[in-house]
C-alpha positions as CSV (number, residue, x, y, z in Angstrom):
1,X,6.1,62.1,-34.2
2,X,2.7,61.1,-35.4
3,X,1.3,57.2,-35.6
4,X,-0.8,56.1,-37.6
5,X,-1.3,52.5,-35.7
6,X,-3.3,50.3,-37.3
7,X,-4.5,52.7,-40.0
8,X,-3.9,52.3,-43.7
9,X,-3.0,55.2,-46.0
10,X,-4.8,53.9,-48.7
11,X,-8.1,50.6,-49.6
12,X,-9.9,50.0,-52.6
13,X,-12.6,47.8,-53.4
14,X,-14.3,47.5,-56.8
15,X,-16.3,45.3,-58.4
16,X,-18.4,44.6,-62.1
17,X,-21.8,42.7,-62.2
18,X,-23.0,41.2,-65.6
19,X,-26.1,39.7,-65.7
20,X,-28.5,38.2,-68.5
21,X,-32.0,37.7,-69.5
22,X,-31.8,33.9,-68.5
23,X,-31.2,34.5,-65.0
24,X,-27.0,34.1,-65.3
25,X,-24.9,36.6,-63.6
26,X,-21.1,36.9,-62.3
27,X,-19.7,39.6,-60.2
28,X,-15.8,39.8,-60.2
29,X,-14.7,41.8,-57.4
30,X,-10.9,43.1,-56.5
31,X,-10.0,44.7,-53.3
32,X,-6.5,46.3,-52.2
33,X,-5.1,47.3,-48.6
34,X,-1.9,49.3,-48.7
35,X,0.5,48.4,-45.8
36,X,-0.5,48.7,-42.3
37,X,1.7,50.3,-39.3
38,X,1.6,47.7,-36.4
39,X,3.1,49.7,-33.5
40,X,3.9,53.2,-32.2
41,X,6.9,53.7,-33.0
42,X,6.4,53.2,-37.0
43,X,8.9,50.2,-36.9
44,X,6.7,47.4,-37.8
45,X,4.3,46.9,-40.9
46,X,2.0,44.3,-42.7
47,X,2.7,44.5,-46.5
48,X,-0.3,45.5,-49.3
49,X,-1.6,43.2,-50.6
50,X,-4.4,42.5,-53.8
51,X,-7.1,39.7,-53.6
52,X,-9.6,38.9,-56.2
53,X,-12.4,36.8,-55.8
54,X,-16.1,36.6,-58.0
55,X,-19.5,35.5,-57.3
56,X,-21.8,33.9,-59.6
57,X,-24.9,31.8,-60.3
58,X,-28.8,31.9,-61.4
59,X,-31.5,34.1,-60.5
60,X,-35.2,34.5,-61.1
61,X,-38.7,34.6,-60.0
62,X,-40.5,31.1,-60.0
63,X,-44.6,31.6,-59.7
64,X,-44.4,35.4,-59.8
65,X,-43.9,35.4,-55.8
66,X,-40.7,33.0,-55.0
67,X,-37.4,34.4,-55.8
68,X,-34.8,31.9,-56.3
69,X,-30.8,32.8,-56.5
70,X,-28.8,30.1,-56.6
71,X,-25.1,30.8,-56.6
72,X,-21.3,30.0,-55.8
73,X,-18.7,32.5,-54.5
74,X,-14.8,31.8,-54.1
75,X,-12.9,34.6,-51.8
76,X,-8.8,35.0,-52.4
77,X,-9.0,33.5,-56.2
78,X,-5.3,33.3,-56.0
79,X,-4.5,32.1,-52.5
80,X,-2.6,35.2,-51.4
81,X,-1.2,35.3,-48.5
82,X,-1.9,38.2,-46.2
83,X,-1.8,40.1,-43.1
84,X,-4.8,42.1,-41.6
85,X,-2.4,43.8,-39.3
């Protein structure tokens, strides 16, 4: 019998950045881990699980030579709870 311990079958992270001539920009981003064998003998697993989360804020170039990004960020947008094995 094989084991796949600790490995998952399948992950997935994507994301979309938008951005405009002001300087504004937000970057939604979605990743997925499918479930996760914990032992040997294929008996125990962590669940999949889903979390979204974003990124956004302002960005230019002040005095041709100072780049300025000022931004905010929020990780697990819908307080999932989950298991990284």
């Amino acid at each position: 019998m094989s084991s796949n311990t600790g490995t998952t079958p399948h992950t997935l992270s994507a994301g979309l950045d938008f951005s405009e001539r002001f300087g504004f920009y937000l970057s939604p981003n979605l990743s997925h881990q499918a479930r996760v064998v914990l032992n040997d003998t294929n008996t125990e697993e962590a669940a999949g699980y889903w979390v979204l989360g974003a990124r956004g804020g302002w960005r230019r170039t002040i005095a041709r030579h100072l780049e300025t990004n000022i931004y905010a960020g929020i990780d697990n947008l819908t307080n999932r709870n989950y298991s990284l094995g």
